[in-house]
C-alpha positions in Angstrom: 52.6 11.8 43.1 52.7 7.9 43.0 49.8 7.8 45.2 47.8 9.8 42.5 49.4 7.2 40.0 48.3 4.5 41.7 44.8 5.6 42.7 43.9 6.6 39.3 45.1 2.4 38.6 42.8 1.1 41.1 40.0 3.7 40.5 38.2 1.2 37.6 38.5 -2.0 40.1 37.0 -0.4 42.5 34.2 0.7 40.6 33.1 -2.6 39.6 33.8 -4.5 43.1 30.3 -3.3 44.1 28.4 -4.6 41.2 28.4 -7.8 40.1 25.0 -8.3 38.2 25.4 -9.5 34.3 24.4 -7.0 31.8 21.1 -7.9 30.1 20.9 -6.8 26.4 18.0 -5.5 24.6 16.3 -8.3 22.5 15.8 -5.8 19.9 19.5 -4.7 19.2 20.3 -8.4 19.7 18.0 -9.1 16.6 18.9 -6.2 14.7 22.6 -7.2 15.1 21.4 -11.0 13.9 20.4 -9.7 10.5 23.0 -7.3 10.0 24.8 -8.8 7.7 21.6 -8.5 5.5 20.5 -11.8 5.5 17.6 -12.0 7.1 16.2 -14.9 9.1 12.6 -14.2 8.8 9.8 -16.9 8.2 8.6 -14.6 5.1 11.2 -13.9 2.1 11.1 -13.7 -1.4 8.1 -14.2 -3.3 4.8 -14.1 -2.5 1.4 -16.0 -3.7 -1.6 -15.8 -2.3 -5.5 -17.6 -3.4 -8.7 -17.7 -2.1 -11.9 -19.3 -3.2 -15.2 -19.4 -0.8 -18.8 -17.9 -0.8 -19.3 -14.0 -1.3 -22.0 -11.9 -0.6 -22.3 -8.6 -2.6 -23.9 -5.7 -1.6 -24.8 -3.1 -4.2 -26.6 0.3 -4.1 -27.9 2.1 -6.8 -27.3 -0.3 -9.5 -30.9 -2.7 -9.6 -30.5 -5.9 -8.7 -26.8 -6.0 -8.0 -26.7 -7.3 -4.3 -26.8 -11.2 -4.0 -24.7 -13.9 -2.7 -22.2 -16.4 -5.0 -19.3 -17.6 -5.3 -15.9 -15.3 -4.9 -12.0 -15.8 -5.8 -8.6 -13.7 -5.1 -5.2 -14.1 -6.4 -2.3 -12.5 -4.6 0.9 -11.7 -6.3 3.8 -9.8 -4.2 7.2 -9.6 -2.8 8.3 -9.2 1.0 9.0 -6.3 1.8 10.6 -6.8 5.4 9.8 -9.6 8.5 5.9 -7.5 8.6 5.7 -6.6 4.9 4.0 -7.8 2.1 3.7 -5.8 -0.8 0.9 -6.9 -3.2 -1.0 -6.6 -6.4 -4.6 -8.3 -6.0 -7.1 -8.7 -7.7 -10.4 -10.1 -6.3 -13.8 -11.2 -8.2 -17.3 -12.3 -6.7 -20.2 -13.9 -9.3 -23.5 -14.5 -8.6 -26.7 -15.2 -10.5 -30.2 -13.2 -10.6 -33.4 -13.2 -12.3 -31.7 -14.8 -15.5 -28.6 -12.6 -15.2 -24.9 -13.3 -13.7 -23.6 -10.3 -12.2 -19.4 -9.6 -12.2 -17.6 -7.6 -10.2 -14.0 -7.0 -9.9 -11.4 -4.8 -7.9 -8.0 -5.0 -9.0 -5.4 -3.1 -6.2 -1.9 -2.1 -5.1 -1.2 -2.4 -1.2 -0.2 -4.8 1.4 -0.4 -6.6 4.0 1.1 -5.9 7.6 1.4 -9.2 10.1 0.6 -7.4 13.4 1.5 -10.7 15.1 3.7 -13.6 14.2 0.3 -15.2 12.5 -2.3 -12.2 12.6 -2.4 -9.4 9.5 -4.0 -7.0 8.4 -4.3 -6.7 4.5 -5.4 -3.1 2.6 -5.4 -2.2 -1.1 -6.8 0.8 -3.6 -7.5 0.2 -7.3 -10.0 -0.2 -10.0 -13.2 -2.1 -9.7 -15.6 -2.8 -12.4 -19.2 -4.7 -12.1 -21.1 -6.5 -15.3 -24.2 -8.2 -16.2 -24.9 -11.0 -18.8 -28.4 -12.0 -19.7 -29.2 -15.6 -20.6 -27.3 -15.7 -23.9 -24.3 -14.6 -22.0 -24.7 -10.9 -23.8 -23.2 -8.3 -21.9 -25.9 -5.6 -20.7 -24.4 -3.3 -18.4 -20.9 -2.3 -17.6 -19.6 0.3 -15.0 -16.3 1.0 -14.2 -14.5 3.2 -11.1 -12.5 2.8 -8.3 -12.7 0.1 -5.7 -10.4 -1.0 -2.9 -9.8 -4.2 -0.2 -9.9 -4.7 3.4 -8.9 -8.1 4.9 -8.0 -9.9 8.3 -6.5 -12.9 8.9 -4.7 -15.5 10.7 -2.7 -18.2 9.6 -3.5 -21.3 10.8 -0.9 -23.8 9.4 2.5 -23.0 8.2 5.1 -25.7 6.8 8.0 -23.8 5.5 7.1 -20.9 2.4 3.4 -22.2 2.9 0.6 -21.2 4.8 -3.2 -21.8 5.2 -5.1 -18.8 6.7 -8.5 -18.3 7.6 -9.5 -14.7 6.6 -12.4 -11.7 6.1 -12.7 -9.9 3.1 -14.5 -6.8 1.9 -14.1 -5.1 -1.2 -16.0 -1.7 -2.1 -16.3 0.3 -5.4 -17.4 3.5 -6.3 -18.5 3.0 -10.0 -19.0 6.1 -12.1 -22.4 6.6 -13.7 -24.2 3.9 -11.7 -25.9 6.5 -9.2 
């Protein structure tokens, strides 16, 4: 019976003499176990605000005259969501003039934005879009409203602690009710 006892003592040292390798943890439970105490250590948290301003091109079919190229302008408000999340509200504007007129349009949307990489995202929003035309005497002569959403890529090119300057493609579309 003590040589049961005393090979059931020795059992776990001999199990290890063979193998002396280090364990290697997974990097992903390692940085899940960094931010468990809910603090996270992300380069995005809090707040977010987002603008761009650059040249636009609008295509338009089935409303006369409404394609053209201007000038365009976005303004992102949102929160972060998590170290790939960006919730957002955005609302994004092109202008452009034609024959006499300035044509308007606007999409206004809920949805996010999703870094794929450490400085590459995607960006995707529905909403409400609306296009307008002023004659000369700034008059408004024709106003359609619908639905209208956003599609953007990106890559940030410089960040310096909550900032960052990104180079990006937009495309907004709208389907506007009584313009077909």
């Amino acid at each position: 019976m003590r040589g049961v006892a005393v090979l059931v003592t020795l059992a776990p040292a001999l199990a290890w003499a063979g193998d002396d390798r280090p364990i290697r943890p997974d990097p992903r439970a390692l940085a899940a176990a960094r931010e468990a105490n809910l603090e996270p250590v992300s380069a995005r948290e809090g707040f977010a605000i987002g603008v761009a301003i650059g040249p636009a091109l609008q295509l338009g079919y089935g409303i006369g005259t409404a394609t053209g190229g201007g000038g365009g302008f976005d303004l992102r408000l949102g929160s972060v969501a998590s170290k790939r999340w960006v919730w957002l509200i955005e609302v994004a504007t092109t202008a452009f003039p034609h024959d006499g007129t300035a044509n308007q349009s606007a999409v206004i949307s809920f949805g996010g934005q999703l870094y794929v990489q450490d400085a590459f995202w995607l960006r995707g929003g529905a909403g409400f879009a609306s296009f307008t035309r002023r004659d000369a005497s700034d008059a408004e002569t024709e106003q359609f409203g619908g639905l209208g959403g956003i599609g953007a890529a990106g890559f940030d090119l410089l960040r310096r602690g909550g900032l960052a300057m990104s180079a990006e493609g937009m495309s907004t579309v709208a389907l506007y009710r009584g313009a077909l």
